[in-house]
C-alpha positions as CSV (number, residue, x, y, z in Angstrom):
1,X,-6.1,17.3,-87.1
2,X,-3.6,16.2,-84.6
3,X,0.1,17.2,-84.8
4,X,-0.3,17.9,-88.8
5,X,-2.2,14.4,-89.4
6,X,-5.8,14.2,-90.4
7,X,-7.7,11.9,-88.7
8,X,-11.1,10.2,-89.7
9,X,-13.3,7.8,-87.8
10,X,-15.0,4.6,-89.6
11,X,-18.0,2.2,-88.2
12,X,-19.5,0.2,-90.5
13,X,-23.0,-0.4,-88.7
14,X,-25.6,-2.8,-88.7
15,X,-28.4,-3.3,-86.6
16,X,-26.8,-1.0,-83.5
17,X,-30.0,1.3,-82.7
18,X,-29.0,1.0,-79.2
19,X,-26.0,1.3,-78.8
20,X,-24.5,3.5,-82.2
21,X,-26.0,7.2,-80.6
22,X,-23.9,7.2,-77.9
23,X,-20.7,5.9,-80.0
24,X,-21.2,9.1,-82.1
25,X,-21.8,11.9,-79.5
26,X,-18.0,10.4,-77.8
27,X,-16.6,11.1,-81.4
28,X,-18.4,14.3,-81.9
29,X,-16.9,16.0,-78.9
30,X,-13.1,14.7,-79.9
31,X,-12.1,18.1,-81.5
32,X,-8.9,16.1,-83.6
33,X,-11.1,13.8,-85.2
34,X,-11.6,15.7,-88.5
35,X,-14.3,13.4,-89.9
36,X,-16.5,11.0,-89.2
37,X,-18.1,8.6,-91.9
38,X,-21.0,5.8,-90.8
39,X,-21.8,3.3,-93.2
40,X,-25.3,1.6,-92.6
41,X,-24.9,-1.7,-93.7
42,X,-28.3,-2.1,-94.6
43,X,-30.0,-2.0,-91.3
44,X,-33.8,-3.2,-90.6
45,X,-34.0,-1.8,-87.2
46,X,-34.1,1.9,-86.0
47,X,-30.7,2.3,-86.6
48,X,-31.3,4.9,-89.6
49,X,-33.6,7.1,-87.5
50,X,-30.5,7.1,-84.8
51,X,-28.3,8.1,-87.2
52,X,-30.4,11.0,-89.0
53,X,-30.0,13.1,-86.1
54,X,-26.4,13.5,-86.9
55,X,-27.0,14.5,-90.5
56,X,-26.6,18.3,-88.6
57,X,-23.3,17.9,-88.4
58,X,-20.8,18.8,-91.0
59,X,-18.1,16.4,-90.3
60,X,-20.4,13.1,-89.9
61,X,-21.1,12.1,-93.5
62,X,-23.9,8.6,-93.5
63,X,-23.4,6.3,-96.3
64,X,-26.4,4.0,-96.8
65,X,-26.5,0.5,-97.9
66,X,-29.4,-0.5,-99.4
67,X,-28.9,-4.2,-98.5
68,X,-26.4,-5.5,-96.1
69,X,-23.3,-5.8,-98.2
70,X,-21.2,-7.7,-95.2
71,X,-18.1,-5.4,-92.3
72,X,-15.4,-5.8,-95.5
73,X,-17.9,-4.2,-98.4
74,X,-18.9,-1.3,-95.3
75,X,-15.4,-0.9,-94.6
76,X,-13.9,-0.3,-98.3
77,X,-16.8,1.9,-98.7
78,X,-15.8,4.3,-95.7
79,X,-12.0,3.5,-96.7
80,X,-12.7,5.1,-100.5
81,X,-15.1,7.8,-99.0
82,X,-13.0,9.1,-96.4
83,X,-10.5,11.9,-96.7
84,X,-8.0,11.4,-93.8
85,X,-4.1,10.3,-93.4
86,X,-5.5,8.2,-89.8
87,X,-8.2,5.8,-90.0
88,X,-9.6,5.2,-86.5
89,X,-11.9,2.1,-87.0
90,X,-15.0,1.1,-84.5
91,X,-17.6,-1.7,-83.3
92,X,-20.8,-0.4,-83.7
93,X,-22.3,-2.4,-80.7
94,X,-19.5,-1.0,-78.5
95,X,-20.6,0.1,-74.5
96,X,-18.8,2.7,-72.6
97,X,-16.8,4.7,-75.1
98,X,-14.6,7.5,-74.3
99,X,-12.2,10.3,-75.5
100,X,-9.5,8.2,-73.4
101,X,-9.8,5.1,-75.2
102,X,-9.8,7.4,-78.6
103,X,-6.9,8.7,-77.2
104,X,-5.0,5.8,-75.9
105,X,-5.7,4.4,-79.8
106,X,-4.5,7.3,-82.0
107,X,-1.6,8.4,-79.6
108,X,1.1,5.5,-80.7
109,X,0.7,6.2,-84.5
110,X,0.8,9.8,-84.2
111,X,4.1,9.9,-82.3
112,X,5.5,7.2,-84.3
113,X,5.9,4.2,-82.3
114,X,3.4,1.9,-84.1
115,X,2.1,1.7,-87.7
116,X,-0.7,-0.1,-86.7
117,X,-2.5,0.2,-83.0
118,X,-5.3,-2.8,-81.8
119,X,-7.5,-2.3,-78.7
120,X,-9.7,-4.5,-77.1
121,X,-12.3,-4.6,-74.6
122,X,-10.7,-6.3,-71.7
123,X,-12.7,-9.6,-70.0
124,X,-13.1,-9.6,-65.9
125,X,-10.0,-12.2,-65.5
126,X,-6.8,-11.7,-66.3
127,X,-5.9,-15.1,-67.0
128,X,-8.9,-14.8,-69.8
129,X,-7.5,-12.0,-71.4
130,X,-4.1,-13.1,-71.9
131,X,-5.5,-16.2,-73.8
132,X,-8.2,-15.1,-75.4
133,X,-7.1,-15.5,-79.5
134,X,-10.2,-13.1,-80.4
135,X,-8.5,-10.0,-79.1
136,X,-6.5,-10.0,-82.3
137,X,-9.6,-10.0,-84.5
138,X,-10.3,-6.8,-82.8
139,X,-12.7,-4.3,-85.0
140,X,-10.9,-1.4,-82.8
141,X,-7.7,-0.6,-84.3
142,X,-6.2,2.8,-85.9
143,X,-4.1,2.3,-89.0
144,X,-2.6,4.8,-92.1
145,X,-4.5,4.8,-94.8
146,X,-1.7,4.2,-97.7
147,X,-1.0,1.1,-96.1
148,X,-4.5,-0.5,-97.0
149,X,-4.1,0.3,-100.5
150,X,-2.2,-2.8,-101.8
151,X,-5.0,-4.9,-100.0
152,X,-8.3,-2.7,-100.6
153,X,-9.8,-5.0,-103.1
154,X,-9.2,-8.0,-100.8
155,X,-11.2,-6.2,-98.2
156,X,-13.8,-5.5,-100.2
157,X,-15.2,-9.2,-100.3
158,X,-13.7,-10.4,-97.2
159,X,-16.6,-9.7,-94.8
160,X,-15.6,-10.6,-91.5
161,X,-12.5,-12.1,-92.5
162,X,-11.2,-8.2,-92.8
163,X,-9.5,-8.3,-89.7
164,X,-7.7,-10.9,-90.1
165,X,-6.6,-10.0,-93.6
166,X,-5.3,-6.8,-92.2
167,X,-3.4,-8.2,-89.3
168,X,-1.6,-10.6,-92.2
169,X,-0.6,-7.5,-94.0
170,X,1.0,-6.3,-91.2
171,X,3.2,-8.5,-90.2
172,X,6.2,-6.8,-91.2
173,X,5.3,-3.9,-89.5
174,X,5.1,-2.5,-86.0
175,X,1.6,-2.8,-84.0
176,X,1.0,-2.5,-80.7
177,X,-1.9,-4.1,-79.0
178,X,-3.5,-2.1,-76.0
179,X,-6.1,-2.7,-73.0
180,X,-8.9,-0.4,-73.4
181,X,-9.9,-0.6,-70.0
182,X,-13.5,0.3,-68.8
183,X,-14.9,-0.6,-72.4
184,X,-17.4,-3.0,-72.9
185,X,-18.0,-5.3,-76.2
186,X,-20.8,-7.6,-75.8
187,X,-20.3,-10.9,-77.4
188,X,-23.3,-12.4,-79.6
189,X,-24.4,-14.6,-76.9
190,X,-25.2,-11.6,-74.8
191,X,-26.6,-9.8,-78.1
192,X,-29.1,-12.4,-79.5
193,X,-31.0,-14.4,-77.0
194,X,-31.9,-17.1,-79.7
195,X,-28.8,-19.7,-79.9
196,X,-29.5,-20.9,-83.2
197,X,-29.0,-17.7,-84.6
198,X,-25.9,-17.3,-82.6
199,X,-24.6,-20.6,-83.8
200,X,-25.3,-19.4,-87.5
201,X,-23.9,-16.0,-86.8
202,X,-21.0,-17.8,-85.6
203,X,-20.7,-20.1,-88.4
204,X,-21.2,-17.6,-90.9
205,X,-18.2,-15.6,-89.3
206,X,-16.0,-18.2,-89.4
207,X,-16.4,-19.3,-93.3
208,X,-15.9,-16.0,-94.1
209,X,-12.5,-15.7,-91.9
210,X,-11.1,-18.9,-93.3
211,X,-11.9,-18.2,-97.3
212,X,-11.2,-15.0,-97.1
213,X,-7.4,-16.2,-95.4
214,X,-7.3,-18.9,-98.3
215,X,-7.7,-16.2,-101.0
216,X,-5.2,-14.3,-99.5
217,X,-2.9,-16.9,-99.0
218,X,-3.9,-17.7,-103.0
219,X,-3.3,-14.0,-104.1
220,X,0.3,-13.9,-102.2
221,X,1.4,-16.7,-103.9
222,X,0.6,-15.9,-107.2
223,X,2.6,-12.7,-106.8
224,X,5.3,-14.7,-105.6
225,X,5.6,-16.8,-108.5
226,X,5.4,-14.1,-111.0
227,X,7.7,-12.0,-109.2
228,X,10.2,-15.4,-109.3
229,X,9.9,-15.7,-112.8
230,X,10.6,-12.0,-113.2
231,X,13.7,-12.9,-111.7
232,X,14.6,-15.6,-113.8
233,X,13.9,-13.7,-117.0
C-alpha cells in the first residue's frame, strides 16, 4: 500500500524461464506492492518450475493456463483475479529490472498527475527513440483498475492488440509516457534466432493489433448510434 492505494503487479508470461526469476525477486523486495499475480500463459519450457519457487510467498498468487490463451486472455485473467486499486503491468522477457523503474512508474498516478503512466525501454540513440512508434505499445504501463472496466471484455479477446486498445481508451485522459532508463527489452529478433518464426510472430502480432482496433472501432460505433437514437427518442 502506498499513500492509502493498493497496488498489485500483473505479468502475463509465456515461455520466460530465463528471464521471469529475476523479474519476481525485484517485485518481491518492493514493500508497497501489495500483491503480485503471474499468469502462465500456458508455457512449454521451464518457466513453471521458475515460478514454483515463489509459491512460498503469500502475496505472489500463479495462475496457470493450461493452453496458451494469448497477452489479452492472461491479462483479464490477472485483471479479475487481482485485488488492488493500481495495476502495475510487466514484460515477462524484461532485462535489468529495478525498484527505480517500479518507482518512476507508480509515482505519477499515486500523486495524481497521470491516470495512466507508459514506460519503455529506451534504444542506444536518441534519434531512435524519439521515433520509434512501438514505444506506445508498451506492455510496461500502470493504470486504475475501474478504468478497465468499460473495456474488460474487449481485452479479453484482443491478444496483443490489448495495448493498443487501452491506449484508445485513454485518450481523454491524462498519461504520461516515461524513459525507463538502464532497462533492457529484447526484441524478437534477438529472442528467436529462427527468422521464419520471427516473421510469423510478427505477423501474428500485427493481425491481432489491427482486428482487435477494428472491433473496437465497431463496438464504439454501435454505442454511438444507440446513444443517438436515444437522443432522438
Amino acid at each position: 500500500m502506498r499513500n492509502g492505494k493498493t497496488i498489485s503487479a500483473i505479468i502475463p508470461v509465456y515461455n520466460e524461464e530465463k528471464t521471469i526469476e529475476s523479474i519476481l525477486l525485484t517485485l518481491i523486495s518492493i514493500d508497497y506492492i501489495d500483491e503480485i499475480i503471474v499468469i502462465n500463459d500456458g508455457s512449454n519450457d521451464h518457466t513453471i518450475d521458475v515460478l514454483n519457487k515463489f509459491s512460498k510467498y503469500e502475496n505472489v498468487k500463479i495462475i496457470n493456463h493450461n493452453q496458451n490463451m494469448g497477452k489479452g486472455y492472461a491479462l483479464y485473467n490477472g485483471i479479475i483475479n487481482t485485488k488492488g486499486e493500481i495495476l502495475i503491468f510487466l514484460d515477462a522477457d524484461l532485462i535489468g529490472l529495478t525498484k527505480f523503474h517500479i518507482l518512476k512508474l507508480v509515482n505519477p498516478l499515486i500523486y495524481d498527475e497521470a491516470d495512466m503512466v507508459m514506460g519503455y525501454a529506451p534504444k542506444n540513440k536518441e534519434l531512435i527513440n524519439l521515433l520509434n512508434p512501438f514505444k506506445f505499445l508498451t506492455g510496461e504501463r500502470v493504470l486504475y483498475k475501474k478504468d478497465l472496466f468499460p473495456i474488460i471484455n474487449i481485452i479479453k479477446d484482443s491478444g496483443y492488440g490489448v495495448e493498443t486498445i487501452i491506449n484508445r481508451s485513454y485518450k481523454n485522459k491524462k498519461v504520461k509516457l516515461i524513459n525507463l532508463e538502464g532497462l533492457i527489452h529484447p526484441i524478437k529478433t534477438q529472442k528467436v534466432s529462427n527468422k521464419k518464426l520471427c516473421f510469423i510472430q510478427f505477423s501474428k502480432e500485427a493481425k491481432e493489433i489491427f482486428l482487435t482496433n477494428v472491433k473496437f472501432s465497431v463496438i464504439k460505433t454501435l454505442k454511438n448510434s444507440k446513444m443517438n437514437i436515444g437522443l432522438k427518442r
